[in-house]
N, C-alpha and C positions, 0 to 999 in steps of 0.2 A: 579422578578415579571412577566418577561415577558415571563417566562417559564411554559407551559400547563400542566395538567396533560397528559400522554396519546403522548407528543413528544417524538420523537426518535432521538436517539443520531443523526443518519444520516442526518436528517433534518439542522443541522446545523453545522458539519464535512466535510471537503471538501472532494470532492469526492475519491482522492489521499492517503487519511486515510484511507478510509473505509476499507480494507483489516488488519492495524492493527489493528483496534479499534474490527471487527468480532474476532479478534485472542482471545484478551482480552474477548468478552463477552461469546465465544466457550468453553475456556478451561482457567479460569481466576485461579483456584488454580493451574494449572500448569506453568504458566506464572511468570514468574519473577516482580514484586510490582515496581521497579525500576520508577520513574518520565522518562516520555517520551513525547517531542514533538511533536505536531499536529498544523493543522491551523484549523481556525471554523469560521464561519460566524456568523459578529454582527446583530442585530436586523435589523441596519438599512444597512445590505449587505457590510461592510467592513471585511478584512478578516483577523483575532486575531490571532498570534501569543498563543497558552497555553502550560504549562507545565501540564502535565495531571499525578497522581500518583491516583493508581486502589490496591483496598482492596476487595475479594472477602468476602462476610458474608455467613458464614455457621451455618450450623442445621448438627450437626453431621458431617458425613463425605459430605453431602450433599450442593453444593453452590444454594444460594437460590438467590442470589442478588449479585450484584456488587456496589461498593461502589467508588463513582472516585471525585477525589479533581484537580482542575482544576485552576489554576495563571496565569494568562493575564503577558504577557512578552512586549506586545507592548512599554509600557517604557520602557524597558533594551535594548530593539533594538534600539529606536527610541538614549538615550545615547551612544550606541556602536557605532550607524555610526557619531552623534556627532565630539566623541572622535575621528574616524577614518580620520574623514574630518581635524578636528585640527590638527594632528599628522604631516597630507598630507602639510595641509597652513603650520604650523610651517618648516618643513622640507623643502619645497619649499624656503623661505623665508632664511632660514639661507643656505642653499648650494649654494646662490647666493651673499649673503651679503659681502663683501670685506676686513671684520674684523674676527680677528681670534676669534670664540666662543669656551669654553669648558665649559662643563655641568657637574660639583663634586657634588658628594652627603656630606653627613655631617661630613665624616672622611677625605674630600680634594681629594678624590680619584676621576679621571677622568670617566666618566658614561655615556657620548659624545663629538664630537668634530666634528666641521663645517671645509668642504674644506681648507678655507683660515687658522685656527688652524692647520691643520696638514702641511701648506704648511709654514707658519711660521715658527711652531716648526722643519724644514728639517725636518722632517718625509716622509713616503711614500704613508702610510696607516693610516687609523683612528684607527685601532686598535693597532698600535705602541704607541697609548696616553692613550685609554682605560683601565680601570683596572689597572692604573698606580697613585703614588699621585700624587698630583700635584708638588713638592716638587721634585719627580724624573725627573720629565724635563728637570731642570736645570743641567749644567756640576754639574757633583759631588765635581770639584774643585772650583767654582763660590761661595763661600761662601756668599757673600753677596747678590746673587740672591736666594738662599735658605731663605735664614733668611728673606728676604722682602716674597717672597711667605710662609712663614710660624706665619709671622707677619698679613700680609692679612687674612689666612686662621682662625686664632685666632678670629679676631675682631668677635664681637658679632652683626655689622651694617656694612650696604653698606660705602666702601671705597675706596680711589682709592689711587696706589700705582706708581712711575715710577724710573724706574732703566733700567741698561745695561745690558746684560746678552748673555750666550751663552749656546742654548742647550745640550743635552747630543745627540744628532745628529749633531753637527759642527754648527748648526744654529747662527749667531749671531743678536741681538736682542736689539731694544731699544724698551722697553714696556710703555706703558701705562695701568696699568692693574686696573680695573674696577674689585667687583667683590661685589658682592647683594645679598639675598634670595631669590627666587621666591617661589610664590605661600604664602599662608599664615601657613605654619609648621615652 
């Protein structure tokens, strides 16, 4: 509604665009349609984040008009640094924690592991646990530390489990193992 007949793109494209935005209205059949980013000023001078995708309309071989569809991304930013800040706290928070965390996806398979986890497990590196089941941690001889991590990894609910055990790095281990679903999947 707040757009006049008779404005120009530039009126409201930060200045920083304006060389592509000429590109597209210069030579718009030549130009690849592809969705391309720009910022633009709101009404009330904030500066909008769009996803800008351009359709030149023709008469014959002739472009008469350009045609542009335009999606406000400022939610998806405003989400992405969200997510970015959580990722920051979460990770802060568990490289400090003095319990051993690992993070398995739905086949038990290892997917992260905090400091205190790979120092536990004698390990060296968090990627010694990664990409691994869980199930493999344990000595391969430790049967009964298998069968309780495979008895955990079964339950359908939050459980907790405690046995002895010795990793498959010489680690030996008296656990208390905790292990939940997060998030609501």
């Amino acid at each position: 509604d707040d757009l006049a007949a008779g404005l120009s793109v530039y009126d409201f494209i930060l200045p920083d665009y304006a060389d592509l935005i000429e590109t597209f209205i210069d030579s718009p059949g030549s130009v690849m349609q592809a969705p391309f980013t720009v910022e633009a000023y709101s009404g009330d001078g904030r500066r909008v984040p769009l996803e800008l995708t351009t359709e030149p309309i023709l008469q014959g071989e002739e472009t008469v008009a350009l045609l542009g569809l335009a999606r406000d991304l400022s939610l998806e930013r405003r989400l992405e640094e969200e997510i970015r800040r959580t990722h920051a706290y979460l990770d802060a928070i568990l490289s400090d924690v003095p319990v051993g965390v690992l993070v398995l996806d739905e086949r038990g398979v290892v997917k992260d592991a905090n400091p205190a986890a790979v120092t536990l497990a004698g390990a060296h590196l968090p990627n010694e646990l990664v990409d691994r089941p869980l199930t493999e941690l344990a000595d391969p001889q430790d049967e009964q530390a298998a069968e309780a991590l495979a008895e955990v990894l079964a339950a359908a609910e939050p459980m907790r489990c405690c046995f002895r055990a010795k990793t498959r790095f010489g680690a030996a281990l008296h656990c208390d193992l905790r292990i939940g679903p997060i998030g609501g999947a």
